[in-house]
GUBA-805722 format. One line per 10 residues: their letters; for each residue x, y, z of C-alpha. Coordinates in Angstrom, 3 decimals, m for minus. Layout:
<sites>
a> X Y Z | ...
</sites>
This chain:
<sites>
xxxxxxxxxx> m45.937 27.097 m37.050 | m45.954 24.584 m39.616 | m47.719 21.018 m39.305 | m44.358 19.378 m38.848 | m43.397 21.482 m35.868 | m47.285 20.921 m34.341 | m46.429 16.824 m34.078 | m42.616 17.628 m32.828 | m42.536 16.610 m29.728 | m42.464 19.696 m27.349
xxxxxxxxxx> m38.339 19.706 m25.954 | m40.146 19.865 m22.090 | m41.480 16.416 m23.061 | m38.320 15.137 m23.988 | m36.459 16.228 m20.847 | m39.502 14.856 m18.897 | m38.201 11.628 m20.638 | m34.792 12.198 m20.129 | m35.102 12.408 m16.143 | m37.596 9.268 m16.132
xxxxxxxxxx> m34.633 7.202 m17.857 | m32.386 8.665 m15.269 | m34.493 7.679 m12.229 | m34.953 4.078 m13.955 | m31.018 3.947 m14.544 | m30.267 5.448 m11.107 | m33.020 2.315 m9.591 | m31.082 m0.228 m11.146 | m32.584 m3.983 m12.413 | m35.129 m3.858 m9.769
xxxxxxxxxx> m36.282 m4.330 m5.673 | m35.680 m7.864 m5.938 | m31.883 m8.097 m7.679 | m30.966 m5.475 m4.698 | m32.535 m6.943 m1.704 | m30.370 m9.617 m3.187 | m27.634 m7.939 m2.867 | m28.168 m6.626 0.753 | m29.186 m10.173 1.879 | m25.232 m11.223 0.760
xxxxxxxxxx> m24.474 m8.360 3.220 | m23.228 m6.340 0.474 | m24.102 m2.783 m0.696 | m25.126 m1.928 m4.008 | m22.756 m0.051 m6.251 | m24.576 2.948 m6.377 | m24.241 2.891 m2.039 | m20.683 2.277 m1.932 | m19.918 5.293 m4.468 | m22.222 7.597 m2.261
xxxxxxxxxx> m19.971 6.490 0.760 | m16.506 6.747 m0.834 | m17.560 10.310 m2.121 | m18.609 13.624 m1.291 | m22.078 14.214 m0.726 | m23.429 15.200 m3.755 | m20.126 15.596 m5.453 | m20.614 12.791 m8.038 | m20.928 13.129 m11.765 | m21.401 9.493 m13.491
xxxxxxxxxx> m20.743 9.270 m17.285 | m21.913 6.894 m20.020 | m25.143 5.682 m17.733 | m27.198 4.886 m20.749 | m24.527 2.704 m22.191 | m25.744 m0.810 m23.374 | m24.265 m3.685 m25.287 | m24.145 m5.072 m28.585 | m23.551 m8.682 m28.357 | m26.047 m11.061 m29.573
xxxxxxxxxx> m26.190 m14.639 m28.932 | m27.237 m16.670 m25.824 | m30.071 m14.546 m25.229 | m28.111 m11.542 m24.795 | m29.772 m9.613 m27.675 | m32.987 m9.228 m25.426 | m30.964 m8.741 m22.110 | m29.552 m4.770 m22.439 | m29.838 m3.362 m19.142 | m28.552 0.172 m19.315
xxxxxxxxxx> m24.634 0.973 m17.413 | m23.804 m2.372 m18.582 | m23.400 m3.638 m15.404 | m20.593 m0.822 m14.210 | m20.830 2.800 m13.043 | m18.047 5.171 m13.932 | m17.607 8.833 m13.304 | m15.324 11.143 m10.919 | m16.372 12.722 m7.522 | m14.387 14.650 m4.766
xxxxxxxxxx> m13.407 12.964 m1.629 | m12.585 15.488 0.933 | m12.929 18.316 m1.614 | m10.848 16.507 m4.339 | m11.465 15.163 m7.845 | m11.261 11.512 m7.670 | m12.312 8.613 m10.246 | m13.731 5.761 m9.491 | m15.641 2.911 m11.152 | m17.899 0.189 m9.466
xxxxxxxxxx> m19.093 m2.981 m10.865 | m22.903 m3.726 m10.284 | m23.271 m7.211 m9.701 | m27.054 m7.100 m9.945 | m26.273 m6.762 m13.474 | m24.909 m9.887 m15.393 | m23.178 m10.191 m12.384 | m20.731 m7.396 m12.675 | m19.318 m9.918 m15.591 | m17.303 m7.435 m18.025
xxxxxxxxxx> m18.507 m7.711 m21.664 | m16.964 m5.147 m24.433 | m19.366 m2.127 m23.742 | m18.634 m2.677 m19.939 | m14.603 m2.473 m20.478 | m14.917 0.631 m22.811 | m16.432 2.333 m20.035 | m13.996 1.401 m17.411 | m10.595 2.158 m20.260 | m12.190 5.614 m20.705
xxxxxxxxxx> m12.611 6.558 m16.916 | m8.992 5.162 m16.626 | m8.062 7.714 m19.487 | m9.623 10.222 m17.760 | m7.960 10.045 m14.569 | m4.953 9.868 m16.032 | m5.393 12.477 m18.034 | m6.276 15.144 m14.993 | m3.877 13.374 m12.896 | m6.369 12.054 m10.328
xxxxxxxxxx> m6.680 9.100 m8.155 | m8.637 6.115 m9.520 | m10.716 4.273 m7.291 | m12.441 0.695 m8.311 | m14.745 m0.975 m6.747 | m14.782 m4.559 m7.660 | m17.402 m7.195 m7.195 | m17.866 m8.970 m10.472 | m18.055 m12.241 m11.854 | m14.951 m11.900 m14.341
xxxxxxxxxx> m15.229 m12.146 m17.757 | m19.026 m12.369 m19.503 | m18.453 m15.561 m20.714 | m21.403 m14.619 m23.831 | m18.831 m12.797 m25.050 | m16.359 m14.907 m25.230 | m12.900 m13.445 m26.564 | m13.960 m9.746 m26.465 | m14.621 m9.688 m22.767 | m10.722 m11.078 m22.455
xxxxxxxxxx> m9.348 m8.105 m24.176 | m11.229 m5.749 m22.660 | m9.339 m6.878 m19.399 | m6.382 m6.439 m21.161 | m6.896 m2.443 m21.779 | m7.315 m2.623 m18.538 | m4.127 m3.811 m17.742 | m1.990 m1.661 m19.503 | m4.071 1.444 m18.510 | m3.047 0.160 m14.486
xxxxxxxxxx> 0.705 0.026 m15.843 | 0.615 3.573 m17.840 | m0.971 5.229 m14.679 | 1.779 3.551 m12.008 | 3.770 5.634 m10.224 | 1.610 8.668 m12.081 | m1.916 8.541 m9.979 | m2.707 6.275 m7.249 | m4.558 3.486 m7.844 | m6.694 1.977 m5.228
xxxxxxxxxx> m8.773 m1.546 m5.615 | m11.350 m2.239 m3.280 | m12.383 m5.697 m2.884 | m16.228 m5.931 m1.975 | m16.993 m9.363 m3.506 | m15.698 m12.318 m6.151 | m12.477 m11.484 m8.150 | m11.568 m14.271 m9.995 | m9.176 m15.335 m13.008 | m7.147 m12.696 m14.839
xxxxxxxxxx> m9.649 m10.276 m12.810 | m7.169 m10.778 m9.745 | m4.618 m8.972 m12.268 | m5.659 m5.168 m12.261 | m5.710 m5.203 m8.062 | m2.412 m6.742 m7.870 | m1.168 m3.870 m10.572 | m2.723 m0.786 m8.510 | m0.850 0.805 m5.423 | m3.282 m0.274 m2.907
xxxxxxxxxx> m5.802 m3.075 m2.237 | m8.656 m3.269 0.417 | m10.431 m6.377 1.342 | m13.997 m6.488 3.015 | m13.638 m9.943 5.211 | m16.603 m12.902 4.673 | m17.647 m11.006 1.250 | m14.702 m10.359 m0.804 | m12.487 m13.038 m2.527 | m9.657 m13.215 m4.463
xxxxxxxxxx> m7.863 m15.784 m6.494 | m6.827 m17.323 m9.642 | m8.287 m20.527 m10.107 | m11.390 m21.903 m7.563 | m11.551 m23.999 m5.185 | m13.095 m26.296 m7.751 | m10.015 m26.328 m9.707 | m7.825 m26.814 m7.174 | m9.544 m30.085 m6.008 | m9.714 m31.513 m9.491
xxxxxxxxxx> m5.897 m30.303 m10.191 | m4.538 m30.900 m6.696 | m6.854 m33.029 m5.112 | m6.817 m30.229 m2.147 | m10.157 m29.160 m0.633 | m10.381 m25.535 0.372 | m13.022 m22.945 0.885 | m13.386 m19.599 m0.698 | m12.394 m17.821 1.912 | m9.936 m20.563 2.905
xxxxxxxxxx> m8.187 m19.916 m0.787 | m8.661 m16.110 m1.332 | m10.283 m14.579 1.495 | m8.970 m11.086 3.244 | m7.556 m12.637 6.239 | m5.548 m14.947 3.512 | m4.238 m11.606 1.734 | m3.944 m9.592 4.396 | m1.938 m12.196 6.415 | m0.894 m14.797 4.435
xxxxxxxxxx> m0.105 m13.595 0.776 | 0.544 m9.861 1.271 | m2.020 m9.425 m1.813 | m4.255 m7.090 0.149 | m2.682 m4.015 2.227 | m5.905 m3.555 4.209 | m8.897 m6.087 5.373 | m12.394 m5.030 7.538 | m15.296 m6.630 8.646 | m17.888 m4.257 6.519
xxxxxxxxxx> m18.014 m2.518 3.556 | m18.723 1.307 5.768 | m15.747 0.928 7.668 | m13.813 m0.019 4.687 | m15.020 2.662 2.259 | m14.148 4.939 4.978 | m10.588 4.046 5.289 | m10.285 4.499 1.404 | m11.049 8.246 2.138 | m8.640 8.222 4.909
xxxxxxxxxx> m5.982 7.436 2.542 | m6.785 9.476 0.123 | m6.290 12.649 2.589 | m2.646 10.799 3.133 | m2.001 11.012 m0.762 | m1.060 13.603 m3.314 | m3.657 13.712 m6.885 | m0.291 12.803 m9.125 | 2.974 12.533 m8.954 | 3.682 16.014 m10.121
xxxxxxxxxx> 2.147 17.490 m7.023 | 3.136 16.542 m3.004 | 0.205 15.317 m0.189 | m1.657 17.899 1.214 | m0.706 19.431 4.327 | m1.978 20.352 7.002 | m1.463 23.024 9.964 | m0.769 21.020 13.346 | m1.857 21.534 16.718 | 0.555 19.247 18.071
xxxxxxxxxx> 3.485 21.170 18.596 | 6.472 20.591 16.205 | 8.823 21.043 19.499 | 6.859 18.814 21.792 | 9.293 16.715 23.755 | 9.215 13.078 23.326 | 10.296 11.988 27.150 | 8.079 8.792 27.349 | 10.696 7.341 24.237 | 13.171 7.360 27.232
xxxxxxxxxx> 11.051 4.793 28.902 | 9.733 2.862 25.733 | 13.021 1.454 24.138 | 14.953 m0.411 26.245 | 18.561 m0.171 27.042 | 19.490 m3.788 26.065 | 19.694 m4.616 22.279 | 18.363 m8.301 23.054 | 14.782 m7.029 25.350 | 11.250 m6.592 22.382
xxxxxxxxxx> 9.355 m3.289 22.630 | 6.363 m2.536 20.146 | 8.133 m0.193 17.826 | 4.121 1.274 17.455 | 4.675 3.417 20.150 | 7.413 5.104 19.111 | 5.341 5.933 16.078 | 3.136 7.171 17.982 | 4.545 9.242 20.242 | 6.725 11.101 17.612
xxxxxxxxxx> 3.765 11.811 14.748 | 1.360 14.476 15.036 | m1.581 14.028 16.937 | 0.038 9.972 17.952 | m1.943 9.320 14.729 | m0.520 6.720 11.188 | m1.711 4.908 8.610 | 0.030 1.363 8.982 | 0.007 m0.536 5.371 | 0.248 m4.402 5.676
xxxxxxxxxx> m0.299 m4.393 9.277 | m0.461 m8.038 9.235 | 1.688 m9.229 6.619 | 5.576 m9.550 7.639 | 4.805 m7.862 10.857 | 8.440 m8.006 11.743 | 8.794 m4.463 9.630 | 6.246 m1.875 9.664 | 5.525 1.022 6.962 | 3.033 3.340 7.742
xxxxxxxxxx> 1.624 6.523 6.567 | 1.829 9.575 8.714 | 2.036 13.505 9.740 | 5.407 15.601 11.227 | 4.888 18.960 11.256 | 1.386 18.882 9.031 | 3.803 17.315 6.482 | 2.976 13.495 4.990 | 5.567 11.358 5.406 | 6.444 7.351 4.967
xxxxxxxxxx> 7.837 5.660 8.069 | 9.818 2.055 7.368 | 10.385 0.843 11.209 | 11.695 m2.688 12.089 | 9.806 m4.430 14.751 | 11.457 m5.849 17.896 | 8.121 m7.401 19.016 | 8.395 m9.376 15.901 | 11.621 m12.148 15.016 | 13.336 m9.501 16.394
xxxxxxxxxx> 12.737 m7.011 13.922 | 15.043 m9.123 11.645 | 14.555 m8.662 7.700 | 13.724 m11.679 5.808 | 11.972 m12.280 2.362 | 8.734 m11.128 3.010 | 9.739 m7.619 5.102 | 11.989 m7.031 2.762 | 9.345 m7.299 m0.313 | 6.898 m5.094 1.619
xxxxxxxxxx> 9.403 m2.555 2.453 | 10.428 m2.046 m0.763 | 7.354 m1.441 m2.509 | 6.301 0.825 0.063 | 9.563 2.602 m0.243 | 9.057 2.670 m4.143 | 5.447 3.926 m3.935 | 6.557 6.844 m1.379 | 9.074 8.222 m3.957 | 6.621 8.011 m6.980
xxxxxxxxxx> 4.239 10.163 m5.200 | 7.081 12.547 m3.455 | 6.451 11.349 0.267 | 9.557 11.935 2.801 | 11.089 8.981 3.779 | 11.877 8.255 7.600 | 13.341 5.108 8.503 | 13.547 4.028 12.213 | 16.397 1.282 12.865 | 16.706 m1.836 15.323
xxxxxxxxxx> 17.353 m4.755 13.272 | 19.868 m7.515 14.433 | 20.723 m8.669 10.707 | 18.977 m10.853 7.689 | 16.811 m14.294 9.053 | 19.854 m16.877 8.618 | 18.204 m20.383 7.299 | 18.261 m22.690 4.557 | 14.324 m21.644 3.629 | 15.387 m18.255 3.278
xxxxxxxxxx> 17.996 m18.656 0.951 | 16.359 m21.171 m1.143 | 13.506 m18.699 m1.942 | 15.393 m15.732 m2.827 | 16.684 m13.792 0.261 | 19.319 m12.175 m1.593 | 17.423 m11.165 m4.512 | 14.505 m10.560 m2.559 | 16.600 m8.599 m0.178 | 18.174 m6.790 m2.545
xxxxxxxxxx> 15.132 m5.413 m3.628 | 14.656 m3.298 m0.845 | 18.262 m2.202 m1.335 | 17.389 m0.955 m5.258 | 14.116 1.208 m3.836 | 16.219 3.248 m1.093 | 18.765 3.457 m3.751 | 16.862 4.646 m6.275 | 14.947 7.007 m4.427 | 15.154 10.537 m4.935
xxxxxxxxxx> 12.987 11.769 m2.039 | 14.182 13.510 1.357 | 15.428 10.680 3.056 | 16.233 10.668 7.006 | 17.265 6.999 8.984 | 17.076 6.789 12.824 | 19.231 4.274 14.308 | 17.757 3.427 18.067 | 19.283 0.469 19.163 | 21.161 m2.074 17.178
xxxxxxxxxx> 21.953 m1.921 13.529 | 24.207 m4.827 12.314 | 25.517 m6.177 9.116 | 24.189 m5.851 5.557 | 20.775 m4.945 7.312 | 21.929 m1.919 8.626 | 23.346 m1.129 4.833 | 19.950 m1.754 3.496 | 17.430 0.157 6.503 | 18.577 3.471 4.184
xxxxxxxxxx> 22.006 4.060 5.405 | 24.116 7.249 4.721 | 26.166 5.080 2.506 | 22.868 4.172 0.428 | 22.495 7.901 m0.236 | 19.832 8.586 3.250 | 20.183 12.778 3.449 | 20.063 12.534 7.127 | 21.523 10.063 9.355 | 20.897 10.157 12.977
xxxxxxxxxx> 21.142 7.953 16.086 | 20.570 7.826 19.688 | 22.742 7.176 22.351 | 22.018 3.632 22.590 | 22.667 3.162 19.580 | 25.066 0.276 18.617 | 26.034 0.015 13.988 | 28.491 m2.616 13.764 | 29.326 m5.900 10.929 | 27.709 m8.313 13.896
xxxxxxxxxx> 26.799 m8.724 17.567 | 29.903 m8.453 19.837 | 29.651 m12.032 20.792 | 29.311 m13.481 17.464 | 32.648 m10.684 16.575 | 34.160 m12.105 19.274 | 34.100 m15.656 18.478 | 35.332 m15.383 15.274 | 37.872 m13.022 15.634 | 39.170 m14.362 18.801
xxxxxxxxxx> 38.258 m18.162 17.941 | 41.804 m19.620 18.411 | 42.723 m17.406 21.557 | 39.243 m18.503 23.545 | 39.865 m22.258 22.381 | 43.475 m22.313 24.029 | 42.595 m20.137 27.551 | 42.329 m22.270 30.640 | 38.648 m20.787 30.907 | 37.209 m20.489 27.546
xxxxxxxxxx> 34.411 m18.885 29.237 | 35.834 m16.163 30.704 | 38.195 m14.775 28.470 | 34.974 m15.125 25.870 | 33.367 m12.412 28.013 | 36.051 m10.494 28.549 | 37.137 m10.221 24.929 | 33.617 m9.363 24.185 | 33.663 m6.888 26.360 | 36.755 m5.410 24.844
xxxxxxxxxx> 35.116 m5.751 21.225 | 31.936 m3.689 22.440 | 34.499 m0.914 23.895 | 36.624 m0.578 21.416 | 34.182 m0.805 17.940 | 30.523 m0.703 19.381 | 30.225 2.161 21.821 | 27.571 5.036 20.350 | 29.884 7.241 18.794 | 32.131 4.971 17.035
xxxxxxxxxx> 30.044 6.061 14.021 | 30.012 9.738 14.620 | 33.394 9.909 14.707 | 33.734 8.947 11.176 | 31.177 10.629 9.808 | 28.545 7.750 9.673 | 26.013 9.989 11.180 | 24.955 13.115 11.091 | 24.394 13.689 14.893 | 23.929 11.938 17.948
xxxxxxxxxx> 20.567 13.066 19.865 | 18.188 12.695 22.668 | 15.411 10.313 22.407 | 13.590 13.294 23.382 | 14.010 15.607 20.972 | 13.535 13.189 18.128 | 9.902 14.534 17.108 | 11.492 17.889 16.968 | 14.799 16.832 14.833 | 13.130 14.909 12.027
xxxxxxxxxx> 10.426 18.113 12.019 | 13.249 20.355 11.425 | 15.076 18.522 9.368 | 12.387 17.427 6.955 | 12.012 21.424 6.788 | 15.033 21.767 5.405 | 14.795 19.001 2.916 | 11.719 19.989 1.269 | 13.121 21.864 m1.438 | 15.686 18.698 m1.915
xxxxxxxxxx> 16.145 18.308 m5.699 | 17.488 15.469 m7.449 | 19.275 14.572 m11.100 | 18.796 11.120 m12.113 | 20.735 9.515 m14.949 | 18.860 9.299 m18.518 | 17.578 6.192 m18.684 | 13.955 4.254 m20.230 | 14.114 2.531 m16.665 | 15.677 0.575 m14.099
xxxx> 15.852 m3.177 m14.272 | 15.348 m3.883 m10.315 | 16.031 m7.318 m8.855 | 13.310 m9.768 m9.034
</sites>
């Protein structure tokens, strides 16, 4: 042994080392910056990534990353993981990415070093065709920076557009997202809100009172009740960060890794033939009477268990995730309970993106129909209800996924065009007997078709009832649109679980050709 090799340092030393700057990485900035943090009644970073994933299952990369910036004091404030952890995990036994700010460090504020990190995770994921999970609580850009932190939030943005429609993308929102931060959530497939701590918006309420001489709170501006209800920004909002981080992984069992690959299955123990008898009971007879179209979910999905997206945001349609047969599928249902389960701007935005994310990631459509027509008003067309309608029109259109509609009740007008009709290219097209497809409700048909003959009768009144009456036999009854091939069958409310079971049996090996094309140019 030479003299050199004596002074080396011995390599167990160095690994002793190596483990001591883990533990100080894996401790953070400190007791003080974290009881912080928990006195907010927020988790740390490192907690929420140990309650999104598997136990054990998480592999963190580039945690003795630092900065480079200098200026403003920054040269002698390099805390290692920049204020971000990145790495992949499993969440019920598969590979997921994820990335979580650490707002104990500058705030979660992104700075150059801190973006790199979060555009190579992104590459990553896409690369092995993985979901990416973020969890966001930062203070925007690292204003030290200056223009450096602003791109870096642009790599971000067109990593979120590359990997749409190719991985899902979920945001979690567990504190302040502010500015062009707001941008990268409202790019991904699916955003969850924590309520009290999370906030979302693009310019304060500061700015708003100086611009707009408004005063509004945080949560008043860009709180999760405001995007879950109000906005439509966020898809899902909960009172704590457990029950949240929880649901993420409940979503992920719903979803497939890419969109080369379907959603994982599962065997059932509810029986794919199980009758559905209460549905008898649940839907009344009368088109004009409200039901809660939930329980009809219910009591035709496995196990009377979904997923409902946007549960409070244009609750007059619902989309939901869900299992028939151990299969995942998408369910678009109007809701009665709801302005009638009409479709107006906002159902038909929500629809449609839910529709459009089902056929990126290969998820069955079923559609379940009882919608009177389009919200008439002068609001409604004044914003857009015909472009904005027509959007959900271009995603059942365009999608190539097995597609089966349900008509229960009523189905009238250009609505029951758009609710995936056979005419929109829907593989399956069934109805029950109640059901009643027609241009408009047989009074409204009446009055205009029979306008001058109920104006000169010596009762107005009764030959209007009568002539409805005659309308409803005559173009309305159930099979008016079996007979000319409108539907596929006719069936009992009872054996609907079992239908749409078998029929999405036969559909799974659907395949579809679509015209060459760079892509679409849907209605805006």
């Amino acid at each position: 042994m030479t003299a050199e090799d004596a002074a080396a340092p011995d390599i167990r030393a160095r690994v002793a080392q190596l483990h001591g700057l883990r533990a100080q990485v894996r401790q953070g900035p400190g007791e003080k910056a974290t009881a912080s943090q928990h006195a907010k009644g927020k988790l740390t970073a490192r907690e929420r990534i140990e309650l999104l994933l598997d136990e054990g299952s998480f592999n963190e990369v580039e945690p003795l990353r630092r900065h480079r910036a200098t200026g403003f004091g920054l040269e002698d404030r390099r805390p290692h993981t920049d204020g971000v952890i990145t790495g992949w995990g499993t969440v019920h036994g598969r590979t997921v990415f994820v990335y979580a700010h650490d707002f104990r460090i500058f705030g979660g504020a992104l700075g150059e070093a801190h973006a790199e990190k979060i555009h190579r995770i992104m590459d990553r994921a896409i690369a092995a065709g993985a979901p990416l999970v973020s969890l966001n609580d930062g203070a925007g850009a690292r204003i030290q920076e200056g223009v450096t932190a602003l791109s870096g939030y642009g790599g971000i943005f067109r990593r979120n557009a590359r990997a749409s429609g190719v991985i899902p993308q979920i945001s979690v929102m567990l504190g302040p997202c502010a500015g062009g931060a707001a941008y990268s959530p409202a790019l991904t497939d699916f955003v969850f809100m924590v309520r009290e701590t999370s906030q979302m918006f693009i310019t304060g309420p500061d700015v708003v009172q100086t611009v707009t001489g408004e005063k509004v709170t945080l949560g008043g501006l860009g709180g999760a009740d405001v995007h879950a209800e109000v906005s439509g920004v966020a898809h899902f909002a909960y009172d704590d960060e457990e029950t949240c981080l929880e649901e993420v992984r409940y979503l992920l069992s719903l979803l497939p890794q890419n969109n080369r690959e379907t959603a994982p299955a599962e065997l059932p123990e509810d029986p794919p033939d199980r009758p559905c008898d209460p549905l008898l009971d649940l839907v009344p007879a009368g088109g004009h009477r409200p039901y809660d179209m939930r329980r009809v979910i219910e009591e035709i999905v496995d196990d009377n268990e979904y997923l409902e997206i946007h549960e409070r945001w244009a609750a007059n349609v619902i989309v939901a995730l869900a299992r028939l047969g151990g299969q995942v599928v998408g369910i678009v249902a109007n809701q009665p309970l709801v302005l009638a389960g009409v479709l107006d701007i906002d159902a038909s935005e929500k629809a449609a993106r839910f529709v459009q994310m089902c056929d990126a990631f290969n998820i069955p459509l079923v559609t379940l129909v009882d919608v009177p027509g389009f919200l008439p008003g002068v609001d409604q067309e004044h914003n857009g209800i015909i472009r904005r309608g027509a959007k959900l029109l271009y995603a059942y259109c365009n999608a190539t996924v097995p597609r089966i509609s349900l008509i229960l009740r009523k189905a009238y007008g250009g609505a029951y065009i758009v609710m995936d009709s056979r005419s929109v290219g829907a593989d399956l097209s069934y109805a029950w007997p109640s059901n009643e497809i027609a241009v408009m409700g047989a009074e409204g048909a009446a009055n205009v078709i029979f306008r001058r003959r109920i104006q000169s009768a010596d009762d107005p009144e009764a030959t209007r009832r009568q002539l409805v009456k005659e309308y409803q036999a005559e173009l309305m009854h159930p099979y008016y649109a079996a007979e000319r091939g409108l539907l596929d069958d006719v069936i009992d409310p009872a054996d609907t679980r079992r239908v749409l079971i078998e029929s999405l049996r036969m559909l799974r090996t659907k395949h579809a050709d679509l015209a060459a094309r760079k892509h679409g140019n849907p209605p805006q």
